[in-house]
Structure formats: structure tokens, C-alpha cells
C-alpha positions in Angstrom: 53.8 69.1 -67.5 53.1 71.9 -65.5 49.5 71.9 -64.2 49.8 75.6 -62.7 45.8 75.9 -62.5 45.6 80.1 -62.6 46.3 79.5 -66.2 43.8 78.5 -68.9 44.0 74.8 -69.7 42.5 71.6 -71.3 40.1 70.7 -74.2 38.1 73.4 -75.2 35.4 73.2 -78.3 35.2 75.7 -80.8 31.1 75.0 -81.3 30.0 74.8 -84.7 27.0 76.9 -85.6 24.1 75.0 -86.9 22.0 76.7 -89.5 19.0 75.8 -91.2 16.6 76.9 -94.1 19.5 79.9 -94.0 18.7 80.4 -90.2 20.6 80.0 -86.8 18.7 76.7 -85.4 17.9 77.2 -82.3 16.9 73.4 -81.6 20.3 72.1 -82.8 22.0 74.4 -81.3 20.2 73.6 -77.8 21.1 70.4 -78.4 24.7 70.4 -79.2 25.1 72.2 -76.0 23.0 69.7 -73.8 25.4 66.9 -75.4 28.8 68.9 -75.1 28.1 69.8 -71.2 27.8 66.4 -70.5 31.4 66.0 -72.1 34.6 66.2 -70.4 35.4 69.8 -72.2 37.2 72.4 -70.1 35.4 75.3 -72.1 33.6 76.4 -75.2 34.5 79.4 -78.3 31.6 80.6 -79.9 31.7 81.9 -83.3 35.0 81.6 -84.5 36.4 79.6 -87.4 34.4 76.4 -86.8 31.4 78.2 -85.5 31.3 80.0 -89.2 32.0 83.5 -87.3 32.2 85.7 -90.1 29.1 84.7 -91.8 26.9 85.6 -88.6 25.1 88.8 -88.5 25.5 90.4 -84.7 22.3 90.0 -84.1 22.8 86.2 -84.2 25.8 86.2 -82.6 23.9 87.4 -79.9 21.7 84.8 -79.7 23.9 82.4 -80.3 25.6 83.5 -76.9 22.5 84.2 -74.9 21.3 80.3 -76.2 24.6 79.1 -74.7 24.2 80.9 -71.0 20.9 79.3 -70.7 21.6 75.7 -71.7 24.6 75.9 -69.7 22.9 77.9 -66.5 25.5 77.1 -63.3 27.2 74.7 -65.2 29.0 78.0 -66.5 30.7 78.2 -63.4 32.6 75.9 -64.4 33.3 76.2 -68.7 33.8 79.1 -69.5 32.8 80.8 -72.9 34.8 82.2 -75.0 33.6 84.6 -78.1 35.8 84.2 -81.2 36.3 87.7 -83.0 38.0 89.2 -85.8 38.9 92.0 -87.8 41.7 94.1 -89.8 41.1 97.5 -88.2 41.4 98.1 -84.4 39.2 100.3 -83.5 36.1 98.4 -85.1 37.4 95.2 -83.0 37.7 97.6 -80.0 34.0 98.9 -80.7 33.1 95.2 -80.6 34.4 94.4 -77.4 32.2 97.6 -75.7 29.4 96.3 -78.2 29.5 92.7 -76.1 30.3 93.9 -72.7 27.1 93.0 -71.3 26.7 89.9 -73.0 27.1 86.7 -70.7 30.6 85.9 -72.0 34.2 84.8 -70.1 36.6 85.6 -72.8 37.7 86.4 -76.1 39.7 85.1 -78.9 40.9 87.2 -80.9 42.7 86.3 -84.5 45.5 88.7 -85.6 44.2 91.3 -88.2 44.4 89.4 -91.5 45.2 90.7 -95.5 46.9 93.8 -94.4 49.7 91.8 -93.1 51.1 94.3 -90.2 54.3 94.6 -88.8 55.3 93.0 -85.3 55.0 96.7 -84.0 51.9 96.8 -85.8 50.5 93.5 -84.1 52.0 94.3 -80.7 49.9 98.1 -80.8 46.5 96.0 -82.1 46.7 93.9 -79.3 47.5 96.1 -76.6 44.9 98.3 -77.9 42.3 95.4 -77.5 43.4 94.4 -73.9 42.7 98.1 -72.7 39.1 97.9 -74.6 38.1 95.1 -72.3 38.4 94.0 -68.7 37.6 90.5 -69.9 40.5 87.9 -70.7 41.9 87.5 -74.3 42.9 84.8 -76.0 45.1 85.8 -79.1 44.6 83.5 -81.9 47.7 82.9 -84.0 47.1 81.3 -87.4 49.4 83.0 -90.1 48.2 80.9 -93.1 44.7 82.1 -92.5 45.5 85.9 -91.8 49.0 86.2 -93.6 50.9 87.6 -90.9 52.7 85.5 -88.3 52.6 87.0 -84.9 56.4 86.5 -83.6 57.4 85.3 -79.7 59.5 88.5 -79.7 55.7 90.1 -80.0 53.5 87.6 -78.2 56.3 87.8 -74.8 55.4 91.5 -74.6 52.3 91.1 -75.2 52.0 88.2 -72.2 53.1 90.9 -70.3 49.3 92.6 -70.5 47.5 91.5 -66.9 44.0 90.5 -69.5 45.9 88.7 -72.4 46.2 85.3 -70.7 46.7 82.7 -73.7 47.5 81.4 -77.2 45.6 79.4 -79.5 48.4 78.1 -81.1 48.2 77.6 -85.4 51.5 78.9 -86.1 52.6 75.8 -88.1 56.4 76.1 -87.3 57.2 73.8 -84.6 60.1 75.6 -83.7 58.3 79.0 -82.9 55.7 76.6 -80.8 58.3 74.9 -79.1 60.5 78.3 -78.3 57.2 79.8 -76.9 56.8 77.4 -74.5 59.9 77.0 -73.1 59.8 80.8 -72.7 56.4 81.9 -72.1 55.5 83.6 -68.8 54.4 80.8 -66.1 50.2 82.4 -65.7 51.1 82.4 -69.9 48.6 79.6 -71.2 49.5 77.9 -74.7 46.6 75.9 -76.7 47.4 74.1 -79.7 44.6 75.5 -82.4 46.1 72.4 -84.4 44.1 68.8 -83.9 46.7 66.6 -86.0 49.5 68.1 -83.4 47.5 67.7 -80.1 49.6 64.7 -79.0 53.3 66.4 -79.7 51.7 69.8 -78.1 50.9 68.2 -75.3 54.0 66.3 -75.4 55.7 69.3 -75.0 54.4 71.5 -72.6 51.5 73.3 -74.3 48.6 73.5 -71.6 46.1 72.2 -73.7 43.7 72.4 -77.1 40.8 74.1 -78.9 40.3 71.3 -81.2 37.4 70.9 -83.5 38.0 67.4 -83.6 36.3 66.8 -80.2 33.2 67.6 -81.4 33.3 63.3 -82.2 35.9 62.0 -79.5 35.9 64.3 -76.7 36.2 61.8 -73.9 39.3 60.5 -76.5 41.2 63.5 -76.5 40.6 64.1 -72.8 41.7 60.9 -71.5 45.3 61.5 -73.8 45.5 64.8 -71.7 44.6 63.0 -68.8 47.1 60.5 -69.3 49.8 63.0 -70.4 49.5 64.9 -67.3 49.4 61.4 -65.0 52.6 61.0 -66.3 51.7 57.7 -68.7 53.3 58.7 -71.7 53.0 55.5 -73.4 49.3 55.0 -72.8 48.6 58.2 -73.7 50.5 57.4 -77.3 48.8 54.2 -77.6 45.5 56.1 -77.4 46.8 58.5 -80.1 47.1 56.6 -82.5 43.9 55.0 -82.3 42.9 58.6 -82.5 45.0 60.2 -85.6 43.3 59.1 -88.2 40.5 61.3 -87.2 41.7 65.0 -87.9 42.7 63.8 -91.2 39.0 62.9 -92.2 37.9 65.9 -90.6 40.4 68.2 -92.0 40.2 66.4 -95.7 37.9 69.8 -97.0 37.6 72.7 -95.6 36.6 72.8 -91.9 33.7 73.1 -90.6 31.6 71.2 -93.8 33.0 67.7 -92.8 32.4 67.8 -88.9 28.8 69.0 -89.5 27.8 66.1 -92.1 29.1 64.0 -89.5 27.1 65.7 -86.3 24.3 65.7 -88.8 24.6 62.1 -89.3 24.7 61.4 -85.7 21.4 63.4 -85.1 23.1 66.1 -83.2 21.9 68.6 -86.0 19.1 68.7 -88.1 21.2 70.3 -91.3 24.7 70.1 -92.3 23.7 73.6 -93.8 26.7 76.2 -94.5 26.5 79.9 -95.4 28.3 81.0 -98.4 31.0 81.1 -99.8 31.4 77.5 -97.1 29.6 74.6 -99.6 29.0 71.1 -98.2 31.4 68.5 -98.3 32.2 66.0 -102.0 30.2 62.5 -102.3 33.4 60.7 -101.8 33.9 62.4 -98.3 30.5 61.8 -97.0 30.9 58.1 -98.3 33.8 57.9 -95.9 32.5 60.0 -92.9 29.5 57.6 -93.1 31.6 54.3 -93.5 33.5 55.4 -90.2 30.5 56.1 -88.4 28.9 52.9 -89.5 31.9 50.7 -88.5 32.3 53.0 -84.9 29.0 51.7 -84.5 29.4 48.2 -85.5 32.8 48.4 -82.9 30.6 49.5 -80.2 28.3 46.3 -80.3 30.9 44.0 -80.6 
């Protein structure tokens, strides 16, 4: 694997957003981010798919970003904080990068425009648009059965070319394109598997790292694969895996991000497993599992 450190790498959270009584909680929200520093995380996206993005007013979003650079203080020197944003129409995603200028933020990711379904030339003028709004890195988020278009290597290798577009959160869902990127990519060019049930074969493969919602339960798990993977200890790394696999599957059984906040609520992490419309919490039969897991983690813990 190659550990070229100018390029973005690692596990990085995409924080849920805890709500409560139809409010951002504050107090949950402090707390996740006490617990998560202490984690071995390489970075943090607010408000993007897991952090319930589109249902925040900016307002909150603010907050929500000023909350995180004072939990995290001078410990931001060292995770960076990405904002998750989105939107079908260039210029209001360019007037939200001058809107957040000031705020105390490292990045972006930014999804492709979805419904309208733009060409490649469509994609490629968005996105170079976006990189001359901002100064700030980008991370383009690629997740075609979300947005309906597919943004194409042909695309994304021009687009690596832009100095401030530094990255991919990957969620293509063709291994081929994924695999092709990689081996072609430009070497500063990072590559982020958006996909927690392919973290292993990503990382198998060359991809620099993961935003993975899944380590909002085993963080130090999914690090230590990494860890192992870049050691060169493929087989411990595996072994680890699938002790691990089962996971995004539970997590990933309904739609993301009701599971994962039963569970954080469960652990005392959040004081709600609250959602915001048209998001609903998760069936009885999936909280009957999340909470037979977590009582038989617990049970393996005292053993």
C-alpha cells in the first residue's frame, strides 16, 4: 500500500447528528465528540448522509460545526473536519461554500448533483466550478444509486487534476470502476471507500482509506485492520475482518443512520435515537437484534 502521507488517508467518521424533542442536542452532540476524539479516527464529516445533512437548517449546521471546534480545541490540529454538502444547482452550492468560509472547517465533501442526472461534461463543469468557489480542499462524493448519476474515471482524472480537489469518497458500487481508479489515479489523489461492507477489499487494493459509519461502534476494530493492512499482515488483518463483517450488515439492515443511533442510544452516547422526517426509527425486530448484540458484546467483554 502506498502510505504517501500529502494525501488524505485513514478512518474517518461521518458523525451522526443527535436530535432531540425535534432539536440539535447539544449535550449528545458534546458527548459523541469527547468519545470519538479519544478514538483512533483520522478525521470527522459533519452533516452529510449519516449526520442527516439535508434535514438541518443552516443555522444548525452552524452550530453543529462551531460545537465540534470547541470540543475538539487543538486536538483539530490533528483531525481535520470535513463539512458534507449537496445540491443539484451549482451556483447555490457555490454560494454555500462563500456562506461557510469563515466557519472553522478543513474541507468539504461534496456529493454529485443528484435527480437531474448530468452529463460527464456536466459533472466535470459542477466540480470545477466548486473548486474555484473555495480555497479549501474538496472531497467529491461519488454515490450514483443515491444521486442517479455515476461520476466516470474519465471525469474524476480531470478533475484530480484541480490543485483543491484532493479525494474520493468512493460509493460507486462497480468494483471495476473502483479498482481502475486506483490503479490510475494521480499519486497526491486520495481514494476512500464510502462503502463499510467493502472496507477490507478497498483496502486490500490500494484505496487510502474509509469514511465508514460503521466506526461509530468499532473504531479501534477498523483501525487496527488498516493498521495491519499497511504493516503488511494481510492475514491478521483478514482474521480481524471477519470478526468484523457481520457488523455493516446490522447496521445497514434499514436505512442508515436509524440503526446506528438506536444503538449509540443504547450505549448512552445519545440521549434520543430521534430522526427528522421523512428518516423514521428503526422496526422492533431490528432493535431486538441491535440490543442482543450489544448485550452479548457485553457479556464477551467480562468473560
Amino acid at each position: 500500500m502506498d502510505n504517501n502521507p500529502a494525501r488524505l488517508s485513514g478512518l474517518w467518521l461521518p458523525l451522526i447528528t443527535p436530535f432531540n424533542d425535534g432539536a440539535l442536542d447539544e449535550v449528545s452532540l458534546r458527548r459523541l465528540l469527547r468519545h470519538y476524539a479519544a478514538e483512533p479516527i483520522d478525521g470527522l464529516i459533519l452533516a452529510a448522509t449519516s449526520g442527516e445533512g439535508l434535514a438541518l437548517d443552516e443555522s444548525e449546521t452552524e452550530r453543529l460545526v462551531s460545537i465540534t471546534a470547541e470540543e475538539l480545541g487543538d486536538r483539530s490540529k490533528s483531525l481535520p473536519v470535513y463539512l458534507g454538502l449537496s445540491g443539484n444547482a451549482t451556483r447555490k452550492v457555490a454560494q454555500m461554500l462563500q456562506r461557510t468560509d469563515g466557519w472553522p472547517l478543513d474541507g468539504y465533501l461534496i456529493a454529485c448533483p443528484s435527480y437531474i442526472r448530468p452529463s460527464q461534461e456536466g459533472l466535470l463543469q459542477h466540480f470545477t466550478a466548486l473548486a474555484g468557489a473555495t480555497a479549501r480542499p474538496i472531497l467529491i462524493y461519488n454515490i450514483p444509486y443515491r444521486t442517479g448519476v455515476n461520476l466516470e474515471n474519465a471525469a474524476m482524472l480531470r478533475l484530480a487534476a484541480c490543485s483543491n480537489i484532493v479525494g474520493l469518497k468512493d460509493c460507486s458500487a462497480n468494483p471495476a470502476q473502483s479498482f481502475d481508479l486506483l490503479r490510475r489515479r494521480p499519486k497526491d489523489f486520495a481514494v476512500l471507500t464510502g462503502e463499510d461492507a467493502l472496507f477490507y477489499t478497498a483496502l486490500a487494493q490500494g484505496a487510502d482509506g474509509g469514511i465508514t459509519m460503521s466506526a461509530h461502534i468499532e473504531a479501534r476494530a477498523f483501525a487496527d485492520v488498516r493498521n495491519k493492512l499497511r504493516a503488511g499482515n494481510q492475514a491478521a488483518a483478514l482474521s480481524d475482518w471477519y470478526g468484523l463483517s457481520h457488523l455493516p450488515e446490522l447496521l445497514f439492515a434499514e436505512p442508515s443512520p436509524a440503526p446506528v443511533k438506536h444503538w449509540l442510544w443504547r450505549m448512552g452516547l445519545i440521549d434520543s435515537p430521534e430522526l427528522r422526517l421523512p428518516m423514521t426509527g428503526i422496526s422492533e425486530a431490528l432493535a431486538q437484534r441491535i440490543d442482543r448484540t450489544i448485550e452479548k458484546r457485553a457479556l464477551a467483554k467480562t468473560a
